[in-house]
N, C-alpha and C positions, 0 to 999 in steps of 0.2 A: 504494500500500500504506500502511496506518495506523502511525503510527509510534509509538513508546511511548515514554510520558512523559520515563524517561531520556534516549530520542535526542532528543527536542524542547529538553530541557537542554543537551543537549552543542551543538545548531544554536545554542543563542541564545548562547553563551559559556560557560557554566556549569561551573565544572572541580567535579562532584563529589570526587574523590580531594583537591582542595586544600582541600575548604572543610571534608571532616574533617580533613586533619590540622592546619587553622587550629585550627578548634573545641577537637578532643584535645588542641591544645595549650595552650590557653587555660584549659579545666577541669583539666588534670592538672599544669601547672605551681606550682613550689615555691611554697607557702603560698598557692597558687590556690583555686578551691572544693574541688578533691579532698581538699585538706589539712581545708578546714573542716568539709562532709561528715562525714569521717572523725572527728573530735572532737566534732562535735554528733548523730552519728547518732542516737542514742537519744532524741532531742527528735523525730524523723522520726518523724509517726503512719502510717505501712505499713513502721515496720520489723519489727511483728509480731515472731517469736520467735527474729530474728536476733540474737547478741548482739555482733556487730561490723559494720563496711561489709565487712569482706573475709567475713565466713559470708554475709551477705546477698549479697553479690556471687558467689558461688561456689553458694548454693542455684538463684540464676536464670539462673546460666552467664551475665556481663555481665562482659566482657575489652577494656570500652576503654578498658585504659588498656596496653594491646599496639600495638605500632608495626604499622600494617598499608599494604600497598601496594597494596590490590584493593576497595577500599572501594564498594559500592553506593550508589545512591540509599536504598534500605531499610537500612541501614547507618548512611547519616550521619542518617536521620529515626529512630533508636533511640539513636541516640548524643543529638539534641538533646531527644528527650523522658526520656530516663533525668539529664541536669543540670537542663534546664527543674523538672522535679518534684520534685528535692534543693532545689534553690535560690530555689523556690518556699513549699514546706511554711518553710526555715531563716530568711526573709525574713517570711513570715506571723507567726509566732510569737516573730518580735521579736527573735531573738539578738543580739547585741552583734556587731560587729566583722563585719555581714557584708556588706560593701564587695563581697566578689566575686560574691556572691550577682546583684547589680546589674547587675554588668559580663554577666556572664554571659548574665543575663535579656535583656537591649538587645541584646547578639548575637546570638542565636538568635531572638529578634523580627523584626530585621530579614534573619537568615538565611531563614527560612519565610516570610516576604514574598518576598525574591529566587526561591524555588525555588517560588513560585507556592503555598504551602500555609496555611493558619491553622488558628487552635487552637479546640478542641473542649472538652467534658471528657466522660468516659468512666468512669463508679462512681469519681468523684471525683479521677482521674487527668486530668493535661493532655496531650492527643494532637496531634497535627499531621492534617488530612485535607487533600487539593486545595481550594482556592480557587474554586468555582462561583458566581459573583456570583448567577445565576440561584437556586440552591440557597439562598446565603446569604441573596436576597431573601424566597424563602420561608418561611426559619425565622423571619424577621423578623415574620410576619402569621402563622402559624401556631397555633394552642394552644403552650402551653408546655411543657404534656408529651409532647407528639409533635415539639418544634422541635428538640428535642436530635437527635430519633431523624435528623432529614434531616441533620443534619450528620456526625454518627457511620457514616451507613451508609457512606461513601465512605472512614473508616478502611482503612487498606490491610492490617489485623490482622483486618476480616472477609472477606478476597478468599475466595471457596470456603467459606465458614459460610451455605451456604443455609437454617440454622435460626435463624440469629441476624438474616439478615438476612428473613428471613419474619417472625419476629417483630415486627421494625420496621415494615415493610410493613403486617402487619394491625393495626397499630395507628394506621399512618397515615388507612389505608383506612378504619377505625373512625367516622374523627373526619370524613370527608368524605360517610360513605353517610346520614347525615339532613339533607343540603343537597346531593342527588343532585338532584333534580327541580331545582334551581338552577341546578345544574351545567351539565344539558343543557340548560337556557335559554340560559346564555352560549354554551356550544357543543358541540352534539351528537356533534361525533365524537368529543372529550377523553373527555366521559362514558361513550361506547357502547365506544372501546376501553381505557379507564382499566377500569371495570369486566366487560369481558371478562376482560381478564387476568386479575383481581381472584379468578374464580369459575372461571377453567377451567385455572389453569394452578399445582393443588397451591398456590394461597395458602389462602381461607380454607375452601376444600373439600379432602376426599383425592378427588383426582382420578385418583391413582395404582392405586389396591385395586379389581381386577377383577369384586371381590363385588358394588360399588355401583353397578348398572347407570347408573342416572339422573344419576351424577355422573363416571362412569370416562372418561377421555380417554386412548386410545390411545397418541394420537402426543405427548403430556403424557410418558407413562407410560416412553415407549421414548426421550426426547431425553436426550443428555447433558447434565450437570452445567451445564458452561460454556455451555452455549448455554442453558437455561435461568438460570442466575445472570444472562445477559445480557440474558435477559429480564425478570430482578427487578428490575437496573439501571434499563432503561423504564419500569417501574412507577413508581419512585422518580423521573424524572423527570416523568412525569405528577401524579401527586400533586402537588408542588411547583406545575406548573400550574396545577394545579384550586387550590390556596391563595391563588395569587396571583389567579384569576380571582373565587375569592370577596370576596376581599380588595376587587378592584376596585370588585364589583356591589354593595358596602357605602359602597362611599365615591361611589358615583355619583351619586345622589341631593345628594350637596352639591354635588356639579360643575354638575350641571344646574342649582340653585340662584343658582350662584356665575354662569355664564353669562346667567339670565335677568337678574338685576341688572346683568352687564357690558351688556347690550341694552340694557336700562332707560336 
């Protein structure tokens, strides 16, 4: 049976519950960042029309600084992007005196390294997603504009956003369908079921609406949610392939190169 992320934490050692109330204690102690926060808030550009930390805090229901003994993995990865992004913006913009800003920043850096996650950014927010060398390699060779989308998708804020994460998808698929015939050179099956999916399963067709004979897939139309999201997931990782395999067939030609001189 597949085991979920959180159990594969707790296998390798991992005490979620300690490593929030490390963190909570780090940010909410006396004249820690929470103090500083709280006196430079209004230097924060998304404090928007809050006019303290505690309205801001209370408009978006964020209460860590409540002693808790039941802490998730989604938990403590809200708690390290809710200081990560105070102590981020109050460090950018120069404030004087902000030492903890620092501290803070190095712990949760090497917090989300430990728990296997790194950082994204998200409409100019810093987020945490899982760690997919494979994925990361991709966005590396990618377009720019579509490299964010491979790292964002695996946000764990769009689990069950099959519109957001469609979004992503056809815009990946976008940037691969005029280097299709390429694709299927490197390897026909990536392409044949990269782009099946692509065209039959409600990405860039409604494959749902009964009306569209030529486009309507039944069993599309009747699968749940989850088992479709599941199979967005696969998209997203084929994509990522197909980037890297272009990637490759662009840098080939100097390999070959580089090889017939090592003959020479």
């Amino acid at each position: 049976m597949r085991r979920t992320f959180a159990e594969v934490l707790r296998s390798s050692g991992i005490d979620v519950q300690a490593e929030y109330n490390s963190l909570q204690s780090l940010v909410f102690e006396r004249y820690g960042l929470y103090t500083f926060m709280d006196s430079h808030f209004r230097e924060v550009w998304f404090a928007d029309t809050a006019i303290s930390l505690e309205d801001f805090n209370k408009r978006h229901n964020f209460d860590f600084d409540r002693v808790r003994s039941d802490a998730s993995l989604d938990d403590l990865l809200d708690l390290c992007e809710y200081a990560y992004n105070f102590a981020d913006v109050l460090t950018d913009v120069g404030v004087s005196g902000g030492g903890s800003c620092w501290v803070v920043l190095e712990h949760i850096n090497t917090l989300v390294d430990k728990l296997g996650y790194t950082d994204t950014r998200d409409d100019g927010f810093v987020v945490f997603v899982p760690r997919d060398e494979n994925i990361v390699a991709a966005a590396k060779v990618a377009p720019t504009h579509v490299a964010q989308d491979m790292l964002r998708y695996g946000y764990r804020g769009f689990e069950g956003d099959l519109g957001e994460k469609k979004s992503m998808l056809v815009r990946m698929l976008g940037e691969i369908e005029p280097k299709r015939k390429e694709l299927e050179r490197l390897s026909k099956s990536l392409a044949t079921d990269l782009f099946y999916i692509a065209n039959n399963f409600n990405l860039r067709h409604n494959n749902i609406d009964p009306s569209d004979r030529g486009k309507y897939r039944p069993h599309i139309a009747e699968m749940g949610e989850n088992e479709l999201e599941g199979w967005y997931d696969v998209c997203r990782d084929l994509c990522a392939a197909s980037f890297l395999l272009l990637d490759y067939s662009e840098r080939k030609s100097e390999l070959d190169e580089l090889k017939q001189q090592m003959v020479g």
